[in-house]
LUMTORLO-764141 format. One record per residue: x, y, z of N, C-alpha, C in turn. Coordinates in pm, whole numbers, plus 50000, padded with zeros to 5 digits. Each point is the difference from the previous one (the first is absolute). Layout:
% LUMTORLO-764141
XYZXYZXYZ
...
This chain:
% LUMTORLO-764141
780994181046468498674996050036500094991550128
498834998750085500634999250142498564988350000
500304989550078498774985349947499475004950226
499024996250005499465000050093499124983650001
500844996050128499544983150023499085001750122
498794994650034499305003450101500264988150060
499995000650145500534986750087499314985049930
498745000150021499384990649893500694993449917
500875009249916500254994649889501554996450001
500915004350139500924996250017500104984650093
498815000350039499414987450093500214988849905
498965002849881499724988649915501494994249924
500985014449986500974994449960500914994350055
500325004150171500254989850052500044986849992
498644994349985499504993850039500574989649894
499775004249828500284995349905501594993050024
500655008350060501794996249998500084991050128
498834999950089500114989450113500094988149925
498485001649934499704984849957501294998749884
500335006449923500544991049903501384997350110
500785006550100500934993950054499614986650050
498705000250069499844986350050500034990649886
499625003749838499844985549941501744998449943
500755011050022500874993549959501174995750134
499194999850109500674990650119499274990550029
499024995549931499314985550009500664994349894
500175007349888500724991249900501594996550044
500505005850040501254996050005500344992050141
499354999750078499824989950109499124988349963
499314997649891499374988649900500774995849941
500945012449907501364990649967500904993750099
500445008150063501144991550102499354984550030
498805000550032499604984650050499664994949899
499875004949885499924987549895501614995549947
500865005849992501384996949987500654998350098
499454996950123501394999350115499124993850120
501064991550065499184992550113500964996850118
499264998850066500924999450154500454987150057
500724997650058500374989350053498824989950069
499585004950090498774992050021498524997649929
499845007549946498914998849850500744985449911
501195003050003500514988449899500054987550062
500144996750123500004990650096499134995049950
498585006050053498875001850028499724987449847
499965007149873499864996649918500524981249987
501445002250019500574988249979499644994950091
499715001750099499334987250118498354992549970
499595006349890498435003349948500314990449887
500974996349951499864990949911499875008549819
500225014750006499595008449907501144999349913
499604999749844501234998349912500325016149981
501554992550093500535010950004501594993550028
501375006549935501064993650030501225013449990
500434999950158500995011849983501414998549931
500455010349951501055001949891501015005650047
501264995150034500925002750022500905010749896
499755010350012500745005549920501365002449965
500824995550132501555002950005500884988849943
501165004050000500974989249961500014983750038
500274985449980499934989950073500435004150101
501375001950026500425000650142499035003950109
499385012149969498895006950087499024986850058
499764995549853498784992350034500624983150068
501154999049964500264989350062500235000550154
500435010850044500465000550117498705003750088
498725004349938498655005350074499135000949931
499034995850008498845004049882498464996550112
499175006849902498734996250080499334984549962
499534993350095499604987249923499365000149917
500074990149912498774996249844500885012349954
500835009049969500395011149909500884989049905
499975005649875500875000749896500925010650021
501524997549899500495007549957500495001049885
499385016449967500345005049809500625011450037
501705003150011500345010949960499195011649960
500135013550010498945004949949500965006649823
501584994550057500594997449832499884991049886
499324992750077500134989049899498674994649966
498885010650017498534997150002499945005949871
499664986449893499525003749880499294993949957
499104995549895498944992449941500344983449983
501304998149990501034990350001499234990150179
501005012550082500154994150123498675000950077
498825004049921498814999350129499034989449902
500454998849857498964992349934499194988350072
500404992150113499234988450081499045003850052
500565013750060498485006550086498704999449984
499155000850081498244998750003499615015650030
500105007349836499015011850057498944997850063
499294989650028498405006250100500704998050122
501455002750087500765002350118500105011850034
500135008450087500315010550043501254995150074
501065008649913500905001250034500485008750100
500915001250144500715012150045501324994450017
500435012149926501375004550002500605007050115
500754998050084501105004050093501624998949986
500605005650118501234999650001500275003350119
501565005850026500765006750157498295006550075
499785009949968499565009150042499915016649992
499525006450055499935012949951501195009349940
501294996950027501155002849975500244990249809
499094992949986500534992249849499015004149940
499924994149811499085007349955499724988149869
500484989250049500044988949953498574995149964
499365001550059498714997850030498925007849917
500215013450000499055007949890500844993949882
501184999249933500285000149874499594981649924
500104993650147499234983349938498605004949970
499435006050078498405002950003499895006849868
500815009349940499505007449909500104990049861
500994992049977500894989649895498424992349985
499684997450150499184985949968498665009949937
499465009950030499045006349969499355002849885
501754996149975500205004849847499894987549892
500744992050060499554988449982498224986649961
498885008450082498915001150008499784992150089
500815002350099499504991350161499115010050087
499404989550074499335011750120501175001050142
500285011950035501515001550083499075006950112
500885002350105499685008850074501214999350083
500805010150094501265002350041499775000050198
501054989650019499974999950140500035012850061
499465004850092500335010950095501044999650101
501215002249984500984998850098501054986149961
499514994249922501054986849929499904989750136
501024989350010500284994450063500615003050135
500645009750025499805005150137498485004350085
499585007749934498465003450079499414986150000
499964991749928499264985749987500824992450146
501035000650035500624994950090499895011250107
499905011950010499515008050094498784994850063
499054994449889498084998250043500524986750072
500904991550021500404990950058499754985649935
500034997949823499664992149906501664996050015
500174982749974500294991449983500535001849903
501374997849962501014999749836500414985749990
500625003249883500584980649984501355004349947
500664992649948501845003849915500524997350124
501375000449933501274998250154500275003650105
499255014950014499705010850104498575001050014
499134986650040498745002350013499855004950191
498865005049976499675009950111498774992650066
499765001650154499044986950040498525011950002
498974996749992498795013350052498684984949883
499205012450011498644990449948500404993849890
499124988349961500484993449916498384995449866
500055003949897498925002049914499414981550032
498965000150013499364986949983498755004449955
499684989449912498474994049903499744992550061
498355000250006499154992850038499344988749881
500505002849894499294996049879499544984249968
């Protein structure tokens, strides 16, 4: 049996697989920015006075030798109900690390998530943050902008 589609009706179906591609590339570009943020968005934030405190996800050493200012550091091994119990869920937390080459960073983000924190994951870790020309602290601090409150 042989189906006969009249342009019309191949139009409309088009049309149908446009739109639903578009809602599922609004959604997933809605996700990315609700879980992930950029180096200068986060600035942005922490210069704003917004509770918000970045998370070092890597080993001390990492974080001793470089970290972003105001960051903590929680292993993203040793992040358990134990070691984050002080925390202030109404914080938005971001989690980072190296950079696009580490992965340190999604697996703190996912622990704490899990945890019932609000996370969201640096874009590019601590290199791209020092790429945008942001200011580090630790033993190997790096000179560039430097977060200040007005508060």
């Amino acid at each position: 049996m042989k189906y006969l589609i009249s342009y019309s009706d191949s139009y409309a179906f088009s049309l149908t697989l446009n739109k639903s591609r578009m809602n599922a590339q609004t959604k997933h570009y809605h996700d990315k920015l609700e879980f992930e943020i950029d180096s200068s968005d986060l600035f942005e934030l922490i210069s704003n006075g917004q509770k918000i405190i970045p998370v070092d996800a890597r080993k001390a050493f990492g974080y001793e030798a470089e970290h972003i200012p105001g960051a903590i550091n929680i292993p993203h091994r040793t992040m358990t109900e134990d070691s984050t119990r002080d925390l202030d869920k109404d914080f938005l937390y971001v989690t980072y690390c190296d950079g696009i080459g580490c992965n340190a960073s999604t697996k703190g983000a996912l622990k704490m998530s899990q945890l019932g924190f609000k996370v969201k994951e640096l874009i590019g870790g601590i290199a791209w943050w020092k790429l945008d020309g942001y200011a580090t602290e630790g033993a190997n601090a790096a000179q560039g902008l430097k977060i200040q409150c007005a508060c």
